[in-house]
C-alpha positions in Angstrom: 132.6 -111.9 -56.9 129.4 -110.8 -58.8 129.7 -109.4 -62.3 129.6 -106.0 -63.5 127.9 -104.6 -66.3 131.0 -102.2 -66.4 134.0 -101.6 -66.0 136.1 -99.0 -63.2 138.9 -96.9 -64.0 141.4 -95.9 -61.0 143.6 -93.3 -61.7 147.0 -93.0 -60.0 146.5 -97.1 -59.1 149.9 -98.0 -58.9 150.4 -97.7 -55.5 149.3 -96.8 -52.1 145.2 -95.8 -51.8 144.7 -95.7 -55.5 146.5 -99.8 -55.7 144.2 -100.5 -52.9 141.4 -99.1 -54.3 142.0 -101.1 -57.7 142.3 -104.3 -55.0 139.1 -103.8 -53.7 136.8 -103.1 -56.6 138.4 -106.3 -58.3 137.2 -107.8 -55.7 133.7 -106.6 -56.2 133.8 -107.8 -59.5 134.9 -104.9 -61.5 137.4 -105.3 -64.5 139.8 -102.3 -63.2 141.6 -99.8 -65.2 145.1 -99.4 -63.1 146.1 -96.3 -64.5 149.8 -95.3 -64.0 152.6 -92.7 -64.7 155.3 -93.4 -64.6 155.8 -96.8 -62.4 155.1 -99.7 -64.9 156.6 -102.5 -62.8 154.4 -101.8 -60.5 151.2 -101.0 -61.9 151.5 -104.2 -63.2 152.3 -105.8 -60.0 148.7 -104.6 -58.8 147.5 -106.0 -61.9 149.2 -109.6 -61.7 148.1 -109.2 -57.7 144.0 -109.1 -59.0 144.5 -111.7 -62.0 145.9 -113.9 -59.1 142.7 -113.6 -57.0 140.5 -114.3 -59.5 139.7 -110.8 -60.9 140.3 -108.9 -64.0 143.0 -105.7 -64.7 145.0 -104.1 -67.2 147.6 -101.5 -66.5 147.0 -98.2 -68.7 149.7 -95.7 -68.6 148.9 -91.3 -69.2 149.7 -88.6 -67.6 146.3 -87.6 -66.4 147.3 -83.6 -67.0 147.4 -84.5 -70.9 144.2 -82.8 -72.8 143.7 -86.2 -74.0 144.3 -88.6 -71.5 140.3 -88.9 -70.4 139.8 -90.2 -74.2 142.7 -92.4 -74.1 142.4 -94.2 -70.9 138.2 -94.9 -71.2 138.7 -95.8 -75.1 141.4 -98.7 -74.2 139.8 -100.0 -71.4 136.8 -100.0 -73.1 138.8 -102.0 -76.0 140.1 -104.2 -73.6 137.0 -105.6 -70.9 134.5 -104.6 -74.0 132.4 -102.5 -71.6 131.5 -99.7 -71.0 133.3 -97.5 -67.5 130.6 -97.2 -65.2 132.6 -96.3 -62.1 135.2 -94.2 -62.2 137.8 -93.1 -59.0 139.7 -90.1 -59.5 142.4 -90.8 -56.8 145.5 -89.0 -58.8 147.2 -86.8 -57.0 150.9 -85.1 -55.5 151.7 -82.7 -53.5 154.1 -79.7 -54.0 154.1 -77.7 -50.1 155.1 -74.4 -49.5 154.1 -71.5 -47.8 151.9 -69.0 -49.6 154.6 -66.4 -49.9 157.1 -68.5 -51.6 154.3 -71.3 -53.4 155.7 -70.8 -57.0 152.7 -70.6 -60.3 154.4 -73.8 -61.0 153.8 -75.5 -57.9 150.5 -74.0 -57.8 149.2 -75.0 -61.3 150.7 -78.4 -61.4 148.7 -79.5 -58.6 145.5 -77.9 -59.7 146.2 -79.7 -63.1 146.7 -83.0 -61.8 144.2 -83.1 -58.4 141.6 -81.1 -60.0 141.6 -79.9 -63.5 142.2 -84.3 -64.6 139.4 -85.0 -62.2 137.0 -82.6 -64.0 137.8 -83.9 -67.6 137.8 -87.7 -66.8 134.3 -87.2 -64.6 132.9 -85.3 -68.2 134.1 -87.7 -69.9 132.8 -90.8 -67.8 129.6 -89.3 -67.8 129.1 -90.2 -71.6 128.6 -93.5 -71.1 127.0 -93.6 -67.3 124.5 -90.8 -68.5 123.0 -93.8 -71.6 123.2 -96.5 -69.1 121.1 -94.5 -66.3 123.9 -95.8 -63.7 127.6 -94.9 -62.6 129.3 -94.9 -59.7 132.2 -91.8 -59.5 134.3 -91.6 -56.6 136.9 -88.4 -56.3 139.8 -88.8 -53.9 139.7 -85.5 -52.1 141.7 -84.3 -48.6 140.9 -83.4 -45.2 142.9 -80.8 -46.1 140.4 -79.6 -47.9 138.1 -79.1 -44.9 140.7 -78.0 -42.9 144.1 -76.1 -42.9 147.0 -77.1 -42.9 150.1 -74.9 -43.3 152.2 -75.0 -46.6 149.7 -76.9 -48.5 147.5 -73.9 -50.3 147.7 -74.9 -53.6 147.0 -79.3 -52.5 144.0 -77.6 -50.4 142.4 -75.3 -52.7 142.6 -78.4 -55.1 140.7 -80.8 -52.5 138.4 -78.4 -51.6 137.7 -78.1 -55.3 136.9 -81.3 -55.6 134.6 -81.5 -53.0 132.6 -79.0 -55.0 132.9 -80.7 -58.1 131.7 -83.4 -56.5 128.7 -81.8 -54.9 127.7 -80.2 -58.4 128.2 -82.6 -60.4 126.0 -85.1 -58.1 123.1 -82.9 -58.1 123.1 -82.9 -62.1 123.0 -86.1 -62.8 121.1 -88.1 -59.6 118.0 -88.1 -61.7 119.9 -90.4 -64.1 120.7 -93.2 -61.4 124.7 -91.7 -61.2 126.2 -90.9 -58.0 129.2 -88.9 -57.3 130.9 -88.9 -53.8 133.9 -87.6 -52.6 136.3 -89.6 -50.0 138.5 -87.1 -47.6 141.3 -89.3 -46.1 143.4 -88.0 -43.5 147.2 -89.4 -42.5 147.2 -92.2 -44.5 150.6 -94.4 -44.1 152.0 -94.1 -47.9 154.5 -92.8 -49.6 153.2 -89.5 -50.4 152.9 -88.8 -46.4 156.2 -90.4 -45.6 157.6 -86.8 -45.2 154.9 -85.2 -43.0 156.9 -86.4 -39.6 155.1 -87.1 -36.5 153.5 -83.6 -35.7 150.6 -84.1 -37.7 150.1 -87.7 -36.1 149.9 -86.2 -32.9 146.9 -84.2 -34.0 144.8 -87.6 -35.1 142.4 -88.6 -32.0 142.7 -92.1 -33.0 146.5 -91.4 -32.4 147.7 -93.5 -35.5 148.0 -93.1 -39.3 145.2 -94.9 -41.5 145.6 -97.6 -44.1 145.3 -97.7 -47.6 142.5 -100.4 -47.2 140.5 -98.4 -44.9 140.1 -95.9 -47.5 139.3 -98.8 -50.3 137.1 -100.2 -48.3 135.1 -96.7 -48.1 135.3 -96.5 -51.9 134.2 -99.8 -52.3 131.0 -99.1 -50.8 130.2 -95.9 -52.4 131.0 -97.5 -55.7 128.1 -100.3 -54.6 124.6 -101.0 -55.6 123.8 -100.7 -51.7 125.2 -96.8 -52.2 122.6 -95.8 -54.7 121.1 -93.3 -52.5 124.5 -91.8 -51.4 125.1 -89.1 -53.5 127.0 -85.7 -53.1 128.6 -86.7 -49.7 132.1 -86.6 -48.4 133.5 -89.4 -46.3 135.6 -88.7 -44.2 138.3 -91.3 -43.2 140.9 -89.6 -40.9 140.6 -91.0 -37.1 139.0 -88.0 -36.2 141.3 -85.1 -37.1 138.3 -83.3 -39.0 135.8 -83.9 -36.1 
């Protein structure tokens, strides 16, 4: 493990990718932000799992939707490691499905809100301190839903399509100032949040087989690297094929 001028803050890191992502930058050296919820127990099981391996963690809990929750999260964690957030990975995210003609404006807006609309006001407010230092790292969890369709998911697609945006935009205004932004688009990823998607998406993968959490982390983990610092605006994809 090398040290890190910074610190990184994961959002949604209490389980599945966003636990494994939290994993891997520790490993890196990162002190890591494991933002959370609702699940305390186990945010702070990810948090005992990276103080156990040598790293450094502290669980911070907000509702990313909240006005204020960028302010909140970046000011403790910047109390806490006594550094400033240099990478940020917006990985929160849910899912509300329906078809189009029945998607209610609250199924709709809740997901903008929390996939998008967070992502937006945590990558402003990161950008504060990465824009003084000359250097950041920001990662944004997208979809490959939102390069593709899938049926039922308009409202989760238009978010991670939006995203992928952001992301581009965002990269091209600040790669003068030694900041990258990247977007990662996993595909069937085995975790809870895909525990209900049955087996006819799986039989669309080529690689015929759900990813893992780690393969995604270990995709973040790279782009969140000194060895990525001429990797900006791209999206990853990590979905066995499904948006080849």
């Amino acid at each position: 493990m090398a040290d890190q001028e910074g610190c990184a803050l994961v959002t949604g890191a209490s389980r599945g990718i966003g636990a494994a992502i939290a994993r891997a930058l520790a490993y890196d050296g990162w002190p890591v932000g494991v933002n959370y919820r609702q699940d305390e127990s186990a945010a702070n099981a990810v948090v005992d799992e990276i103080e156990r391996g040598g790293g450094q963690a502290t669980a911070l809990k907000a509702d990313v939707r909240d006005r204020e929750a960028a302010n909140e999260l970046f000011a403790a964690l910047e109390r806490q490691f006594d550094k400033p957030v240099l990478a940020l990975v917006n990985n929160a995210g849910l899912r509300h499905d329906d078809l189009s003609a029945s998607l209610g404006d609250e199924e709709w807006s809740t997901v903008l809100d929390t996939n998008l609309t967070a992502a937006f006001r945590l990558t402003r407010r990161a950008l504060k301190p990465m824009l003084r230092a000359r250097k950041g790292r920001i990662v944004n969890i997208s979809s490959v839903v939102g390069l593709r369709a899938n049926p039922g998911q308009a409202n989760y697609a238009a978010a991670k399509a939006g995203l992928v945006a952001l992301t581009k935009t965002v990269a091209v205004e600040v790669a003068r100032r030694g900041i990258t932004v990247n977007a990662v688009a996993p595909g069937l990823i085995a975790t809870e949040m895909t525990a209900d998607l049955g087996d006819g998406l799986l039989s669309a993968v080529p690689a015929r087989r759900a990813g893992r959490p780690e393969e995604v982390a270990a995709c973040v983990r790279f782009l969140a690297s000194e060895e990525a610092g001429y990797v900006t605006g791209a999206v990853l994809t990590v979905d066995g094929g499904l948006a080849a």
